[in-house]
N, C-alpha and C positions, 0 to 999 in steps of 0.2 A: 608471567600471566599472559596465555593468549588471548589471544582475540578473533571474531572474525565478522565478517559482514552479512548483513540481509538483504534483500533489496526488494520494494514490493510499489506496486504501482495499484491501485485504487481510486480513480478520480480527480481530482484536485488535491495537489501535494499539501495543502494547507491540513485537509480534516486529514490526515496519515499523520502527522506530526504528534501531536500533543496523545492518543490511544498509546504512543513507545516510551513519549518522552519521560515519563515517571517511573517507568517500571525500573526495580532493581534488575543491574545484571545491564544498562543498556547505558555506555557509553556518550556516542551523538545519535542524531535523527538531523541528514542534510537533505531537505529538499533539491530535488534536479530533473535532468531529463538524461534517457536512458533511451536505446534499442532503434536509435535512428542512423540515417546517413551522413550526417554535416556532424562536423567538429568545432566543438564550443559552442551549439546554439547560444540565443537569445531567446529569452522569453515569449519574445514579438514572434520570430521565425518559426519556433513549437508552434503557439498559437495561430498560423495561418495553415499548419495542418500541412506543411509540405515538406518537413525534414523527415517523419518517419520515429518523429521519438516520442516516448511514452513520458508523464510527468509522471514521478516513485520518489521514494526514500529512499536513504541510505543507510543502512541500520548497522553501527559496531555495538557493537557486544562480548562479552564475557560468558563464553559456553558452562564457565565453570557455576555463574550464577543463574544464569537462565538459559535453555536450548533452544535450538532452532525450531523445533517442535513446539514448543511455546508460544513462539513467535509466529508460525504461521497461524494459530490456534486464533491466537489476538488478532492475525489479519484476517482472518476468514469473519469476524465478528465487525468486522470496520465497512465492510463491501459488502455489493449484491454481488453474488459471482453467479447470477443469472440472466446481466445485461452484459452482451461482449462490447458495446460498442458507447461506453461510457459508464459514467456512474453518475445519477439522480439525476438534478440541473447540470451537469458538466459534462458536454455527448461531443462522439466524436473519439476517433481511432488515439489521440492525444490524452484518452481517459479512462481507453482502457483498462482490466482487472488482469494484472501479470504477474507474477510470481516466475521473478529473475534469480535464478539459482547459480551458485559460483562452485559448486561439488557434483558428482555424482551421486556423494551420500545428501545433498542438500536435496536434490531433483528426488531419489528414491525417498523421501521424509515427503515434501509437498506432494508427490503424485499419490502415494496412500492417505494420506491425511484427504488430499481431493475426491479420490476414493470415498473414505470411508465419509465426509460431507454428503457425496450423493446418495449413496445407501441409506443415512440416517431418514432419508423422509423428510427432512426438514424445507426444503423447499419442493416446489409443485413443477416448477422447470428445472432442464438440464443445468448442472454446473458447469459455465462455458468458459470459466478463468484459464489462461493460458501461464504454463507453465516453460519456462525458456532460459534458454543458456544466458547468463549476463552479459551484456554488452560494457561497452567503455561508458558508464556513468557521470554525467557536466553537473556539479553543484549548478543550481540556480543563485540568480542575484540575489545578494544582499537585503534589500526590502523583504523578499521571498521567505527568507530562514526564518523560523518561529514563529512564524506569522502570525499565530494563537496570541503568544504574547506579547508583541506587536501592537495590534491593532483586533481588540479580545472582539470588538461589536462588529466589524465585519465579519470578522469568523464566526460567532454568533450564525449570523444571518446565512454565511454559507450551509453551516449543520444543517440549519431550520429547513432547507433548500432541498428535507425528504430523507437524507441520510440517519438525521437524529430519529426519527420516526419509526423508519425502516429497522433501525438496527433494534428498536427497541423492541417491536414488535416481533422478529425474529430471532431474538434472546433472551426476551425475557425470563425465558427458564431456566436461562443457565448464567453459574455463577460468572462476571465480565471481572477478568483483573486488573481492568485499565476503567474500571468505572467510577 
């Protein structure tokens, strides 16, 4: 059975977590930091905004139960891909909307899928998510991982933080299979 990996950055690696975690077809969801210059950040070091790395997921998966298509479907429904320089409460080039692609058929799926997201009308501004080669991916610490289930009332409070809001207002039309 193959496998292969997603990797999607969205804001605060906490609310990307629990949208994959359930779905059939998905493996883990590790929170980390991606597409910077330093090797092995810290939490602390991402967060002072001077390594260059974006906080993402890790996404393995089972192509044969769910595609990457899929996947990016469900991340386009998690983000504003109309703010480049964060997401809701979490700003700042460390919260970026990125769509880290490990194929050329992975990059050809996200750029039409991004495509066909602006065409649809569905939002009033440009779709400004960047779409990029993967970089070397750091698992974040420990506390970090699942954080949803962790520590369920801070994560509460994060959604509430406009995400939950947002997304709902922006999808309500369409059927969510991480709802």
């Amino acid at each position: 059975m193959a496998e292969e990996t997603a990797i999607f950055a969205g804001g605060c690696f906490w609310c990307m977590v629990k949208p994959f975690d359930t779905v059939p077809g998905i493996k883990t969801v590790v929170s980390g930091y991606t597409g910077g210059h330093v090797p092995n950040p810290t939490y602390e070091q991402v967060a002072s905004h001077t390594t260059g790395h974006t906080e993402a997921v890790k996404i393995t998966f089972d192509p044969a139960v769910i595609s990457y298509d899929q996947l990016v479907s469900i991340y386009w429904q998690q983000t504003d891909p109309t703010d480049a320089m964060g997401q809701f409460q979490d700003r700042g080039d460390s919260y970026r909307p990125v769509i880290f692609v490990n194929s050329p058929e992975q990059r050809q799926i996200a750029e039409a899928s991004k495509a066909a997201l602006a065409a649809s009308g569905r939002f009033d501004e440009p779709i400004v998510t960047e779409i990029e080669a993967a970089q070397p991916f750091y698992a974040a610490e420990d506390y970090h991982q699942d954080f949803y289930k962790k520590n369920p009332l801070r994560y509460q409070m994060e959604e509430m933080g406009g995400r939950e809001a947002f997304i709902k207002q922006q999808w309500a039309d369409k059927n969510r299979t991480n709802a």
